[in-house]
C-alpha positions as CSV (number, residue, x, y, z in Angstrom):
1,X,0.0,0.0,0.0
2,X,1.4,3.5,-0.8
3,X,0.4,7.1,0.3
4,X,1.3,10.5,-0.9
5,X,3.2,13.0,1.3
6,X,2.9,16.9,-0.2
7,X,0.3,15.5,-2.9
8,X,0.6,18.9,-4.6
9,X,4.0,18.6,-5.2
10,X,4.8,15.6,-6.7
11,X,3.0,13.4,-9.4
12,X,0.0,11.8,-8.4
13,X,-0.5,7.9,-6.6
14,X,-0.4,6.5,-10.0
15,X,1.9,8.0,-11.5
16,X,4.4,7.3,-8.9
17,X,3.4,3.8,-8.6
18,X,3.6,3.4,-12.0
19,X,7.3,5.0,-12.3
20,X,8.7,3.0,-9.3
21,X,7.3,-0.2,-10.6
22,X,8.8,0.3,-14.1
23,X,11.8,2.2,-12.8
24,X,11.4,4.9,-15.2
25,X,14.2,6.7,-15.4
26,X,11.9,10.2,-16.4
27,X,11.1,10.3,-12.8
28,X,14.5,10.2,-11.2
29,X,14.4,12.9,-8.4
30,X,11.3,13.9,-9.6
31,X,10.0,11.8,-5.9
32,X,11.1,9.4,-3.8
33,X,10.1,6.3,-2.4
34,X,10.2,5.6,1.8
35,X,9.6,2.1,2.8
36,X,7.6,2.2,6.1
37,X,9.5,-1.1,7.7
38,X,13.0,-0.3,7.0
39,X,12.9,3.4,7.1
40,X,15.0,3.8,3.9
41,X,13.9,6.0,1.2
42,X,15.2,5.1,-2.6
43,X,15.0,6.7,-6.0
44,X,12.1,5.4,-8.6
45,X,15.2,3.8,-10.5
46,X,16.4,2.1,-7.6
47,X,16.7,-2.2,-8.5
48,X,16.2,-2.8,-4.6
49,X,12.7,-5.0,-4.7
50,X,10.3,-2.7,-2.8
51,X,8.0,-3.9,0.5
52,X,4.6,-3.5,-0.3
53,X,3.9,-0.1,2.6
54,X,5.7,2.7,1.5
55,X,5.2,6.6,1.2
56,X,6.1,8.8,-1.4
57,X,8.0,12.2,-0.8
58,X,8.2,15.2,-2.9
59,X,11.8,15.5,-1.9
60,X,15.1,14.0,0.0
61,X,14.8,16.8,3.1
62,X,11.3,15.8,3.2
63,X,12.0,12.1,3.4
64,X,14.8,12.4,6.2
65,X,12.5,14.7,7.9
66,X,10.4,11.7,8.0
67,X,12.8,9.6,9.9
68,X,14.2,7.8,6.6
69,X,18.1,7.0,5.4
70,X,19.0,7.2,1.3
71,X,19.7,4.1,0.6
72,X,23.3,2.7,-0.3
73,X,22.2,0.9,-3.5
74,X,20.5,3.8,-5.2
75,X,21.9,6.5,-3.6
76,X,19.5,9.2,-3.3
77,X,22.4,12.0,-3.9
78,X,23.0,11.1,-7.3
79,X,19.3,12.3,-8.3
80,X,19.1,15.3,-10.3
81,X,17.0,18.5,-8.7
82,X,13.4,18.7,-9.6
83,X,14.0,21.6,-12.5
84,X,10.6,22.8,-12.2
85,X,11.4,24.0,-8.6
86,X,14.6,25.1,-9.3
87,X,14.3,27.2,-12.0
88,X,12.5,30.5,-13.4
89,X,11.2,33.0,-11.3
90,X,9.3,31.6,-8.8
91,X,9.4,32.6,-5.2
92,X,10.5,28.9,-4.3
93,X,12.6,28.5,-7.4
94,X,14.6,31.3,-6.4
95,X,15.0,30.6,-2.8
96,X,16.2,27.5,-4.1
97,X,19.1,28.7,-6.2
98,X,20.1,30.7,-2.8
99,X,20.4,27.5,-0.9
100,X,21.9,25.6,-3.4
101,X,24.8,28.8,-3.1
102,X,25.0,28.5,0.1
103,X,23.5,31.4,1.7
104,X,22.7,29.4,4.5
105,X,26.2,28.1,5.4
106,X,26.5,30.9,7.6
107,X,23.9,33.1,7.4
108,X,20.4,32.6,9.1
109,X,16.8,32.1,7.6
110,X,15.9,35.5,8.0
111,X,18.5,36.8,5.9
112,X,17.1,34.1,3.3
113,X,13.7,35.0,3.4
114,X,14.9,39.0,2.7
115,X,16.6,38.2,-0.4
116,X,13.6,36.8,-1.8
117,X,11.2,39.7,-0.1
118,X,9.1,37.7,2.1
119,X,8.5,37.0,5.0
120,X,10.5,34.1,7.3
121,X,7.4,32.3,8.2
122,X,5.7,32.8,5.2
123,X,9.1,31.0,3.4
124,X,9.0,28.4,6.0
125,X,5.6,27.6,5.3
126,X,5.9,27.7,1.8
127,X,8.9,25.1,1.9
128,X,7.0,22.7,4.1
129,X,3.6,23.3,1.3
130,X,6.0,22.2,-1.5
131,X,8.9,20.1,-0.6
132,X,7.6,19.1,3.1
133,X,10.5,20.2,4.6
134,X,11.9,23.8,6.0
135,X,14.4,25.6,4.2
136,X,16.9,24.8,7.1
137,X,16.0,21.5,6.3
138,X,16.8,21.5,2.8
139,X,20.1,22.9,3.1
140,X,21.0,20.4,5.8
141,X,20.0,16.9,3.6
142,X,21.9,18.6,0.8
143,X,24.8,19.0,2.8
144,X,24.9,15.6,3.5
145,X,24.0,14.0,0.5
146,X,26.9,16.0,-1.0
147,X,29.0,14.3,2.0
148,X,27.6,10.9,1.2
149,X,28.8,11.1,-2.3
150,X,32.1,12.6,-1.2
151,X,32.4,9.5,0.9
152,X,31.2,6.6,-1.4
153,X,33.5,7.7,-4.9
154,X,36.3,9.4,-3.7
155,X,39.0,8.4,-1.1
156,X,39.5,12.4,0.6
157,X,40.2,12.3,4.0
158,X,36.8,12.9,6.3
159,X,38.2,16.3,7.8
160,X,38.1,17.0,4.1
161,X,34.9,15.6,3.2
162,X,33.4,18.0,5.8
163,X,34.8,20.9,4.7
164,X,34.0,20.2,1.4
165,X,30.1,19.9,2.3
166,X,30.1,23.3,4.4
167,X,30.6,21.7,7.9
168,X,32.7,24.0,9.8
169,X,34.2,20.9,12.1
170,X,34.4,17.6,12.0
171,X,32.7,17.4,15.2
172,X,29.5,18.4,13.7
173,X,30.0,16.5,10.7
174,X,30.0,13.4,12.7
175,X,27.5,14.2,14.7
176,X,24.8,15.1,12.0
177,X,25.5,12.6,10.3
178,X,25.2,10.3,12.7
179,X,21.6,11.6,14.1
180,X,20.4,11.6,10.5
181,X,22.0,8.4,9.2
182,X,22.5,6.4,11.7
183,X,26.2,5.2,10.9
184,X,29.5,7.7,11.3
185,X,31.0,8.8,8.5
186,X,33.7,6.3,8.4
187,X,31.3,3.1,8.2
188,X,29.9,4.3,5.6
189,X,33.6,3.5,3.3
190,X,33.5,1.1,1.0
191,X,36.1,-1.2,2.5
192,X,38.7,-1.3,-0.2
193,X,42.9,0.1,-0.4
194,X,42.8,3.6,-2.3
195,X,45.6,6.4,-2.5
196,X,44.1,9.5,-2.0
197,X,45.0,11.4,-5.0
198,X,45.5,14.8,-6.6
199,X,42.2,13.9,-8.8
200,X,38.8,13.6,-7.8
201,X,36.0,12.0,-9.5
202,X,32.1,12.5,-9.0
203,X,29.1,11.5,-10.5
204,X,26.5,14.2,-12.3
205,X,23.3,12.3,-12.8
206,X,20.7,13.8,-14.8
207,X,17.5,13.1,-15.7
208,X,16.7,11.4,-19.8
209,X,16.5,11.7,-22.4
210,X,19.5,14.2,-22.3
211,X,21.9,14.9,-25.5
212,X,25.3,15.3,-24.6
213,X,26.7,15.3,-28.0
214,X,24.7,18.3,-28.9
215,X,25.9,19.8,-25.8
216,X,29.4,19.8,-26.6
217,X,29.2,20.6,-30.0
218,X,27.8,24.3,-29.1
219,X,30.4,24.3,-26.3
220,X,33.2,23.5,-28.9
221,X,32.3,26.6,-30.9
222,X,32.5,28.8,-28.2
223,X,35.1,27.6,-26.2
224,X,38.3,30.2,-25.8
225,X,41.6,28.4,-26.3
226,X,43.6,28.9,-23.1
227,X,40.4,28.6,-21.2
228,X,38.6,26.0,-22.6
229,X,39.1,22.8,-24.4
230,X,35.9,20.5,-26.0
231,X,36.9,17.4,-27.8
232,X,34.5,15.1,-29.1
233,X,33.8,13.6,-26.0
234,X,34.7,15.8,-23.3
235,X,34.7,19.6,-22.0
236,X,37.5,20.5,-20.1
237,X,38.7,24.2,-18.7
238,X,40.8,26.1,-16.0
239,X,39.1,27.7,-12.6
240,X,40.5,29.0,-9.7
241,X,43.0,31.7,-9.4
242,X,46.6,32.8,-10.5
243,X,47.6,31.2,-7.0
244,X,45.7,27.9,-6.4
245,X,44.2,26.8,-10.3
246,X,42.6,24.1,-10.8
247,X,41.3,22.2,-14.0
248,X,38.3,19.9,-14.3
249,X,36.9,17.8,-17.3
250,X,33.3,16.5,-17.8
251,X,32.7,13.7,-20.2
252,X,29.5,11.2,-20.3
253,X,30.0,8.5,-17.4
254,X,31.1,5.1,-19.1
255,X,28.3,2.6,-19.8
256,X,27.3,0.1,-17.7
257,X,25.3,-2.7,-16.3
258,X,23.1,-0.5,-14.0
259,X,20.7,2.2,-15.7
260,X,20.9,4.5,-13.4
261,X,24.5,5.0,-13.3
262,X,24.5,5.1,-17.4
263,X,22.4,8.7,-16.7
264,X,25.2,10.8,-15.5
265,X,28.1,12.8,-16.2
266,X,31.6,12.0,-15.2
267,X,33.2,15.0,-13.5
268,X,36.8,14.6,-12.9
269,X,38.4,17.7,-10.7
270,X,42.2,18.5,-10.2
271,X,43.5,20.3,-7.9
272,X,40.2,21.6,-6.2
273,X,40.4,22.6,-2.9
274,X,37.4,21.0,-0.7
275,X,35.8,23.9,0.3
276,X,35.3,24.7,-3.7
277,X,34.0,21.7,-4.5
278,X,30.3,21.6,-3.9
279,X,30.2,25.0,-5.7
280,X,31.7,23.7,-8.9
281,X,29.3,21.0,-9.0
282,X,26.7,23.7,-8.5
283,X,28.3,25.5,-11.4
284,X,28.4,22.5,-13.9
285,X,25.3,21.5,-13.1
286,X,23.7,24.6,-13.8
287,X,25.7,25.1,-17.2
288,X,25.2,21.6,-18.4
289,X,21.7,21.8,-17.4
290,X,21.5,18.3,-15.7
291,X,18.1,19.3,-13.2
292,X,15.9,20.1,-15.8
293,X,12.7,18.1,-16.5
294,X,11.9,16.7,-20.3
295,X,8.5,16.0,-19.6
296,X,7.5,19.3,-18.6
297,X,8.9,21.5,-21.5
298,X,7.9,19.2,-23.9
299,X,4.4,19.1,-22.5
300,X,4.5,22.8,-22.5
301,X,6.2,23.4,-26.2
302,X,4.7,20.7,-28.0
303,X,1.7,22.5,-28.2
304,X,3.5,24.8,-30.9
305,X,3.1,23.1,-34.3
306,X,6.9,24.7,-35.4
307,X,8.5,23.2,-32.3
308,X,6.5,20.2,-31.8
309,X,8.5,18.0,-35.1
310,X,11.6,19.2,-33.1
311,X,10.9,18.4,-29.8
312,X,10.6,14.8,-31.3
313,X,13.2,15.1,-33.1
314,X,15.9,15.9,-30.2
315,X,14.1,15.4,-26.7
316,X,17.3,15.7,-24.8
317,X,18.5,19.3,-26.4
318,X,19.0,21.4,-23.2
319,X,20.0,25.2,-22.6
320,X,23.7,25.1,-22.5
321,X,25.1,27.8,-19.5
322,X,28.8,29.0,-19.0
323,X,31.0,28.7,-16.2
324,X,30.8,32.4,-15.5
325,X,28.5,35.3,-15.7
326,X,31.0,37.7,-16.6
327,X,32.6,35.8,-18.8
328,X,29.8,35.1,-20.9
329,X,29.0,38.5,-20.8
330,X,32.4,39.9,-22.2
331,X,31.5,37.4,-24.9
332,X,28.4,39.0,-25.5
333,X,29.6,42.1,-26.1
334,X,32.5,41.8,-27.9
335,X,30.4,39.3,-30.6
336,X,27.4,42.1,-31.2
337,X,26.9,41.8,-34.8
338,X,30.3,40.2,-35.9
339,X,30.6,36.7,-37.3
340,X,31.9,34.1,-35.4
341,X,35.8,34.1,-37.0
342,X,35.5,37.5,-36.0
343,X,33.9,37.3,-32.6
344,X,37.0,34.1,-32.0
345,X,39.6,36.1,-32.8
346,X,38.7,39.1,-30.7
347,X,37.5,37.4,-27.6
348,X,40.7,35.4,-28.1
349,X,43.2,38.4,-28.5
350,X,41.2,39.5,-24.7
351,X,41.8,36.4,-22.8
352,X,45.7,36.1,-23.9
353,X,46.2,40.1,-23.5
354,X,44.4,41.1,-20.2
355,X,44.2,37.1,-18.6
356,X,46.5,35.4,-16.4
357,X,49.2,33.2,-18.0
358,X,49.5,30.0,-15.9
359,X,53.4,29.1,-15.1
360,X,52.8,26.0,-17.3
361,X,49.5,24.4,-18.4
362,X,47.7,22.7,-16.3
363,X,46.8,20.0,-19.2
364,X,47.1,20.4,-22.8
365,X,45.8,23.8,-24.4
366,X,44.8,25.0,-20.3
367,X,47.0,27.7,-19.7
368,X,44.9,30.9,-19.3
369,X,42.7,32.1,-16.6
370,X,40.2,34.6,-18.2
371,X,40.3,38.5,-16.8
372,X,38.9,39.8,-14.2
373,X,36.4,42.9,-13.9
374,X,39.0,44.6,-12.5
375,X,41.3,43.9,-15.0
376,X,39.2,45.2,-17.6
377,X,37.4,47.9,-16.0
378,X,40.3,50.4,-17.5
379,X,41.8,48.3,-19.8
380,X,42.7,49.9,-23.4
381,X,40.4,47.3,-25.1
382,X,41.3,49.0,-28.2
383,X,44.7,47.4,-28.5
384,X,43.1,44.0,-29.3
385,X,41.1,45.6,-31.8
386,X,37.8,45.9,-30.7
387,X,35.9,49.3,-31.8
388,X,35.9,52.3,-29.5
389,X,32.0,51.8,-28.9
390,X,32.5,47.9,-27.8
391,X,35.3,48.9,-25.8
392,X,33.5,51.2,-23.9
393,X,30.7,48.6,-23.4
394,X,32.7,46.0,-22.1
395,X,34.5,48.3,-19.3
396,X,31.2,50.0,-18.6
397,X,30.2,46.2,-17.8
398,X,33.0,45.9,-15.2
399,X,32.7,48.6,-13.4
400,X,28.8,48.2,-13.1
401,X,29.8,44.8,-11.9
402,X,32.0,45.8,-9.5
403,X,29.7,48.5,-8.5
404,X,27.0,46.4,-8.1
405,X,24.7,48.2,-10.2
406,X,24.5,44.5,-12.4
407,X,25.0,41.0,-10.9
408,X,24.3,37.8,-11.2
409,X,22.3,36.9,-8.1
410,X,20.0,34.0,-8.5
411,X,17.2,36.1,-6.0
412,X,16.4,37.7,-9.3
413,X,13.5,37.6,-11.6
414,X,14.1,37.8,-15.2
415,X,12.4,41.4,-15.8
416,X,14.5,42.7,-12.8
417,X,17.8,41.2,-14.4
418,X,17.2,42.3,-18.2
419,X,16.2,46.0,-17.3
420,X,19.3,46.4,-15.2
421,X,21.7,45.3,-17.9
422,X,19.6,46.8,-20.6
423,X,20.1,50.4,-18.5
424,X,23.9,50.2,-19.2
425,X,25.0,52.1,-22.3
426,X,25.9,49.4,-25.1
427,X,23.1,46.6,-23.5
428,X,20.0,46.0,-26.0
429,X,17.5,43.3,-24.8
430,X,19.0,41.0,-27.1
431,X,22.4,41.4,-24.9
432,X,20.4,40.9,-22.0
433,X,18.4,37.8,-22.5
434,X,21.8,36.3,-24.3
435,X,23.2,37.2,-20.8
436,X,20.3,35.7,-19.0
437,X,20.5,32.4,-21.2
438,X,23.9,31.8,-21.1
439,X,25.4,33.0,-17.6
440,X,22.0,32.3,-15.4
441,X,20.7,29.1,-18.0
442,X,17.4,31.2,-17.6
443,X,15.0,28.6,-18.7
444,X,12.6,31.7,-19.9
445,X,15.3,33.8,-21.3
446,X,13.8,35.2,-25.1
447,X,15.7,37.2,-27.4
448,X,12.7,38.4,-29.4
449,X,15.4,40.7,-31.9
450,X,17.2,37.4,-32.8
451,X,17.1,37.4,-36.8
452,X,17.4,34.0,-36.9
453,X,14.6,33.0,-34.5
454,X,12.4,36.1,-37.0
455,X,12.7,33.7,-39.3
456,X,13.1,30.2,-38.1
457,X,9.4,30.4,-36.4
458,X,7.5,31.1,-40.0
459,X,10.0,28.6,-41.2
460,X,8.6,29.5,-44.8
461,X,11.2,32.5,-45.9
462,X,9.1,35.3,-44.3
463,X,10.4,37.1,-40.8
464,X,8.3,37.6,-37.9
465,X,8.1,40.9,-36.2
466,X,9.9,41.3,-32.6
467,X,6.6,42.2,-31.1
468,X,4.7,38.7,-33.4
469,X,7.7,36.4,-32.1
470,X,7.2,37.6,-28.0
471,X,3.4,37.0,-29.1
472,X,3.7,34.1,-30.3
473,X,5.8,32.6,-27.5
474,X,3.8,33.5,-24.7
475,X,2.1,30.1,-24.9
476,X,5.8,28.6,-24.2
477,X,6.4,29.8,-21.0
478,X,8.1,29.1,-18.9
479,X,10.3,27.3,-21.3
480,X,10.9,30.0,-23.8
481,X,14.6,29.5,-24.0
482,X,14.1,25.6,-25.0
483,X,12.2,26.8,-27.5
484,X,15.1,28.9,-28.7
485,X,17.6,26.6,-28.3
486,X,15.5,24.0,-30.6
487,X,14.9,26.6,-33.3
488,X,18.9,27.7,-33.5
489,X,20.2,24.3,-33.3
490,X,17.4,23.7,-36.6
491,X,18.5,26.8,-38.3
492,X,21.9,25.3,-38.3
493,X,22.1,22.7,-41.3
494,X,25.1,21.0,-42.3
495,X,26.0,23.2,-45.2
496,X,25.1,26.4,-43.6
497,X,28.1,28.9,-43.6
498,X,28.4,30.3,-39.6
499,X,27.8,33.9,-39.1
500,X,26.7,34.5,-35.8
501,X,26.9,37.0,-33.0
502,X,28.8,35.8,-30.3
503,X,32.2,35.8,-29.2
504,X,32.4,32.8,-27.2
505,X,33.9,30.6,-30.1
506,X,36.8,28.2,-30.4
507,X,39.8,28.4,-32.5
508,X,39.6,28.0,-36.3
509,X,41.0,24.5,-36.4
510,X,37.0,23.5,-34.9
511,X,33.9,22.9,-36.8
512,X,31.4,25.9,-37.0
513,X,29.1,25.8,-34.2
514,X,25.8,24.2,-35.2
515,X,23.6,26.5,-33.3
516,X,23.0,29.9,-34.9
517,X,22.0,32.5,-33.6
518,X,22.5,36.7,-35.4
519,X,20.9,39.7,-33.8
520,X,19.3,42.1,-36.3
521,X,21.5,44.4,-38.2
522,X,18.7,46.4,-38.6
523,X,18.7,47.0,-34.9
524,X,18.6,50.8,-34.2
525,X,21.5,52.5,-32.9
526,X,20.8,55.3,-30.4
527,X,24.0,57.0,-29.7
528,X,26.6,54.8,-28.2
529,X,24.1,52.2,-27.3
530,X,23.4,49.6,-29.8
531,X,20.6,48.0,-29.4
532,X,21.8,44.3,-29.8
């Protein structure tokens, strides 16, 4: 016999019973399964034979709130977040984002609760509606989930471990993870001889179908040589600073006899220092997409009769992010109505002029850490050959960044993030909701001036208005962004030449990109603003 706990926040009876019996894949993290006699919760994919009383949980927190341990076979932590929670505007999605940055690790939920604008009890309340769990609570089980992981694929030292999951002593490690697990940390080792070493390696599940080729192949085009380096099977780049770098690759996690673990990245981390680990796996996740939900934008795009053939066509297409805001940004900017050899060789010329050389690479063709605001806020941009106009853009950028008149913060809606970027000189909308795409992975992010989207929605040689396009894409919120990722990636045929706006582009040696994408030219220009 099963029950529902926070009916209105998971799928209904059926649907879960339906998932867990079939082990549907679709459904990983989208609930959770409790069994009432062992008090062990498990993902719908888990291959653990299920006891016939259990309870369904809209989320992890909620099921350890309820007295239940993840289970070691399926291990809960490998789940990808529920992207209709995490994502867009929403009160909760945003609160969400904050956890998931950590405001919490030191900072109380009052402080929380102002950064969305609401009130603490009213946040509380609204956490326990949805996900049947506080917000304290959330940030705790994700704390330890990350800890569990830490623990079961990689041989770091528990002191580490804690550290790396936000603990500030290993007393308190222990100890929560004790009252919540039942086991100390060290029990929980697999019982096998391993060398700590300099690499650590994680899995990033996701939920399918998810296209990973497709993935890289608009990484590849964009990635700056130095920075970045995207094979055929892998993305790989530099982080950190000039005195502790670091380098990390991500490639698909090798096949294998369990289904679950086939639906997940491999994330392989060099020199990473604990306490930046469970940001970068915040950071990839968020660029690579991995939380978000199939089923829902394709129930919510298919409607369209354009996108409806591709939705079919390429299910797991996702909104590819970057690494960071500002340097997507500076990317941009500098690729405003250039092509992409152009856009390369500029955004190229920046990174090797005003970045930070490493001492020697950290792997082949890593060997740059990309600038800094402040080391472009007064930089002489016109050395590299950028126009005086796209100069003064991109250190107009920096300072407003430094300023903090523009950010980044995830508390923010997208109408509240567009018109502050679009209020700096240089910004059009079409800037702004590139920004919002790229740097936030704004699943609702539109650039209604996008020539190519004009014309890729008629999809019979005609060109639809700015103001027809933002009409007709109403119906696809909040998705919009899928809906432009499927059009560019269609506008993109094999034979197509490549002349796109965006800097973010590899060296020449690379195939063209095979997502397109070209702000109007007709775009008015209104002093030194161009209107993007």
């Amino acid at each position: 016999m099963s029950t529902l706990a926070n009916a209105t926040a998971i799928p209904d009876a059926h649907t879960c019973e339906q998932a867990r019996i079939t082990r549907d894949p679709r459904f990983d993290g989208l609930f959770f399964t409790a069994v009432t006699s062992t008090k062990i919760y498990c993902r719908p994919v888990c291959p653990a034979p299920m006891a016939k009383r259990f309870t369904y949980y809209a989320s992890a927190a909620a099921a350890e709130a309820g007295g239940y341990r993840p289970c070691l076979r399926c291990r809960p932590e490998l789940s990808p977040g529920d992207g209709a929670w995490r994502r867009g505007d929403a009160l909760l999605a945003r609160a969400l984002k904050l956890i998931e940055q950590g405001v919490l690790d030191e900072q109380p939920l009052s402080a929380l609760a102002e950064r969305v604008d609401i009130g603490e009890r009213q946040l509380r309340r609204l956490f326990v509606e949805r996900l049947g769990v506080s917000p304290t609570g959330v940030h705790g089980t994700r704390r330890l989930l990350f800890a569990k992981q830490l623990l079961t694929e990689t041989a770091m030292p528990i002191t580490e471990v804690a550290l790396a999951a936000g603990f500030g002593s290993l007393r308190r490690f222990n100890a929560a993870f004790l009252e919540a697990y039942r086991m100390a940390p060290r029990d929980l080792r697999k019982q096998r001889v391993e060398v700590p070493g300099e690499t650590v390696t994680l899995r990033l599940g996701y939920r399918p179908p998810y296209d990973f080729v497709a993935m890289l192949d608009f990484l590849r085009g964009r990635a700056l040589p130095g920075v970045e380096v995207v094979d055929a099977t892998s993305y790989s780049r530099v982080f950190g600073s000039l005195d502790a770098p670091g380098w990390l690759r991500v490639s698909q996690w090798p096949a294998s006899h369990r289904l679950a673990d086939d639906n997940a990245l491999k994330l392989e981390l060099h020199g990473a220092r604990p306490s930046q680990m469970l940001e970068i796996v915040h950071r990839l996740r968020r660029m690579f997409d991995l939380d978000a939900d199939p089923r829902a934008i394709i129930e919510a795009l298919g409607a369209d009769a354009r996108l409806r053939p591709l939705l079919k066509q390429r299910a797991g297409l996702r909104v590819p992010s970057g690494w960071d805001g500002f340097e997507i940004a500076v990317r941009a900017i500098i690729g405003q109505q250039i092509s992409v050899a152009g856009a390369r060789t500029l955004a190229t010329r920046l990174s090797h002029h005003f970045g930070q050389p490493l001492p020697a690479p950290l792997a082949p063709g890593l060997d740059h850490i990309f600038p800094t605001p402040d080391a472009l806020a007064d930089a002489d941009l016109g050395a590299i050959g950028l126009t005086r106009a796209r100069a003064q853009t991109v250190r107009t950028m920096a300072r407003a960044l430094l300023d903090g008149h523009v950010d980044f913060k995830p508390e923010r809606t997208l109408d509240d993030f567009t018109a502050r970027w679009v209020a700096l000189p240089g910004i059009g909308p079409w800037t702004a909701h590139y920004i919002a795409l790229r740097a936030l992975g704004h699943p609702d992010a539109f650039p209604a001036d996008d020539l190519v989207l004009q014309r890729a929605v008629p999809n019979d040689g005609s060109r639809m208005t700015a103001k027809a396009l933002t009409a007709r894409a109403e119906a696809w919120r909040p998705w919009r962004a899928y809906g432009v990722i499927h059009l560019w990636k269609d506008s993109m045929g094999p034979a197509k030449a490549t002349s796109i706006a965006n800097a973010s582009s590899t060296n020449t040696t690379v195939k063209p990109p095979r997502f397109k994408r070209t702000p109007p030219k007709s775009a008015p220009v209104k002093k030194a603003k161009v209107t993007a």
